[in-house]
N, C-alpha and C positions, 0 to 999 in steps of 0.2 A: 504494500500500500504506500510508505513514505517514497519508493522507488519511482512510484508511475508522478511522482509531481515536479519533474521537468523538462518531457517531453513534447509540449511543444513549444518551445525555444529556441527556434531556431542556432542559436548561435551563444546556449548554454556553455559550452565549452570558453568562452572569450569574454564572457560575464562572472565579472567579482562582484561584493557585497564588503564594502570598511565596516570593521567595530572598531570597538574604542572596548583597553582593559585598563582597569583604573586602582591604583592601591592606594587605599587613604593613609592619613597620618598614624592610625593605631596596626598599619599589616592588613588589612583587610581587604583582600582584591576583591574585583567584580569585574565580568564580562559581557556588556553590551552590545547590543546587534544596532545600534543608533551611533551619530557621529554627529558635530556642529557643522550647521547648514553650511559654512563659509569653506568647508574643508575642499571641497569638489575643484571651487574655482581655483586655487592654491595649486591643486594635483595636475589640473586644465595648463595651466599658464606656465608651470615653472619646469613640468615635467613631458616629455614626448612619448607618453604611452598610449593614451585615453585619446579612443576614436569618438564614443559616445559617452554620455552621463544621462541619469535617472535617477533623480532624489524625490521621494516618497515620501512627501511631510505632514502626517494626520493631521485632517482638521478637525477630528472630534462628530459625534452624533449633533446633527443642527437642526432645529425647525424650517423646513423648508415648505414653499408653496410653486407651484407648477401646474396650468391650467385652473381646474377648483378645487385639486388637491392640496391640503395640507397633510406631511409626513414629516420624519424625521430622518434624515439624511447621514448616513455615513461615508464621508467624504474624505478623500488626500488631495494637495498641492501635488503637481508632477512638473518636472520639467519637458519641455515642446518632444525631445526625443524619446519619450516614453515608447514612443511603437515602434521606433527602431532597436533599442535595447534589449523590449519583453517581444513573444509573441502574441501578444494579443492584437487581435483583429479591430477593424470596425464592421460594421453591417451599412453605415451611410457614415458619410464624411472624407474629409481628406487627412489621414494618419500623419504627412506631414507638418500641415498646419489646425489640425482642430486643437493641439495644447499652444499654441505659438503666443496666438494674442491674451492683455488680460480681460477678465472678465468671461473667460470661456470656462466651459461644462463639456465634460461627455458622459456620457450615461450608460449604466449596464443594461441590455437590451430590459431585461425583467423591471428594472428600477422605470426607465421610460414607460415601459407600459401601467406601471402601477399611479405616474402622474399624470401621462395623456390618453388611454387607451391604446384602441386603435388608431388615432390621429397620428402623423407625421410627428414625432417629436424635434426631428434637427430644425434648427430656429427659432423653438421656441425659449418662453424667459422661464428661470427657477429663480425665486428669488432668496434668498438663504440668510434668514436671522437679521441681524445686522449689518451683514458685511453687502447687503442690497442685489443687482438684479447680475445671472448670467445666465451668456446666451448659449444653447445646447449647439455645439457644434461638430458635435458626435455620438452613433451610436455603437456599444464596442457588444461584438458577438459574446454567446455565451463562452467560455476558455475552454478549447477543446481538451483541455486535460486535468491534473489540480496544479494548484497556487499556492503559495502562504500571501502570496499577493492577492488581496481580498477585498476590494470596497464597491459602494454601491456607487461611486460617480468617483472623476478623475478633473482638477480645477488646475489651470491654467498655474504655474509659480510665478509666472511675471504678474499676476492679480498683487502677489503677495505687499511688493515695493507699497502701494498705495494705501492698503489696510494698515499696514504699517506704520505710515503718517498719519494716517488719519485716526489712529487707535484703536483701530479696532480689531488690530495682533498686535501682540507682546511682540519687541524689537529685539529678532531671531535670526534673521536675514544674513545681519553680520557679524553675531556672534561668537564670540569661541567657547564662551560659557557656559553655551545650553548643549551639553552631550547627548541629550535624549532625544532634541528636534525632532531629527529624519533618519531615513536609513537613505544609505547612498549606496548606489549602483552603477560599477563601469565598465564599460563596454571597452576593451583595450583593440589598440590597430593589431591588422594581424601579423606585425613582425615583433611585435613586445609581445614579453611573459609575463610571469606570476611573478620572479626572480627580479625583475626590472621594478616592475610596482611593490614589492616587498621594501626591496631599497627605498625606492621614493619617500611612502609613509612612516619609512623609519629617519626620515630626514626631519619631514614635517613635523613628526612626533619630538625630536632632538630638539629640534628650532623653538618650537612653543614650550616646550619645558623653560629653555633657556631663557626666553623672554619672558616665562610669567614668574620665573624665580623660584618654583615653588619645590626644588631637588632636596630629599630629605624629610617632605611634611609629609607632602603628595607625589603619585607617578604616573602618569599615565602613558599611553601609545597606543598608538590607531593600530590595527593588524588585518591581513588578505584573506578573504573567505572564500574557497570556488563558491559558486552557482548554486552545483548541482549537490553540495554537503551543507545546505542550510538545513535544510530537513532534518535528515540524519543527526 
């Protein structure tokens, strides 16, 4: 059973997942499957491995409305390359730009039909709590396989910038403090390894230690997870 949930991934084998292992000041380690939001663009800019990124930032269960539904929404931020990294489909939409702009939705087929029926849902508004109106700009097939990737709608991260200013998220964006944010996902080019980005985050890991001073209280270090041994 946990065997059959990464088959269709196309391109599991070339997909990582960063954690972060953390030992506090009294010995106490702990192993995290989440990283701070800001780690991606760091790994993107300074290192040449990462083809693609996919950062998974839960937004929590929300009151949403959609047609003359009201439900309660279990929702994640995703970065635009969401469907190039997973294999997950859409059913309507364009997989390259339905995560791009902010303000976008996509929908699990089942979740659409629970707000619209049978009505077309690509173009329609959800409006969600407070964070106000987005536009459905896809609908992603059922996953022909299993996931630990699980939610009922997929919200654009460039939404994020904005909520952020206007406060209506906690300023996580550019954090290095919030370890639990997101889980990050990378898609590496196909001439870099495991071996290459092992190094990397152990660089990242060195650098931020050094800078936050904290050698001796606390320790932390980000570490490589295949794909296909999150389950397991």
């Amino acid at each position: 059973d946990h065997l059959a949930y990464v088959h269709f991934h196309p391109q599991a084998e070339r997909v990582y997942r960063i954690t972060s292992h953390v030992t506090n000041k009294d010995g106490n380690k702990f192993k995290l499957a989440t990283t701070p939001l800001p780690l991606v663009n760091t790994l993107v800019s300074e290192y040449n491995v990462v083809d693609q990124h996919a950062r998974i930032y839960p937004a929590g269960s929300k009151r949403s409305m959609g047609g003359e539904k009201k439900l309660v929404l279990n929702a994640a931020f995703t970065d635009a390359a969401f469907f190039n990294v997973f294999g997950f489909t859409l059913q309507t939409g364009d997989p390259g730009h339905a995560l791009k702009e902010p303000n976008s939705i996509v929908l699990g087929k089942e979740t659409a039909v629970k707000f619209f029926g049978d009505k077309t849902a690509l173009g329609e508004v959800i409006s969600i709590g407070e964070w106000g109106d987005f536009r459905v700009t896809g609908i992603m097939e059922k996953p022909a396989g299993k996931s630990h990737i699980d939610f009922e709608a997929y919200i654009s991260m460039s939404s994020v910038p904005l909520l952020e200013k206007t406060g209506k998220l906690a300023s996580t964006l550019g954090s290095w403090n919030n370890g639990t944010a997101a889980y990050t996902y990378l898609l590496l080019k196909k001439r870099a390894d495991k071996e290459q980005l092992d190094r990397a985050v152990k660089f990242v890991s060195a650098k931020l230690m050094e800078q936050t001073k904290v050698t001796g209280k606390e320790k932390f270090e980000f570490a490589v997870q295949p794909f296909d041994e999150i389950i397991l």
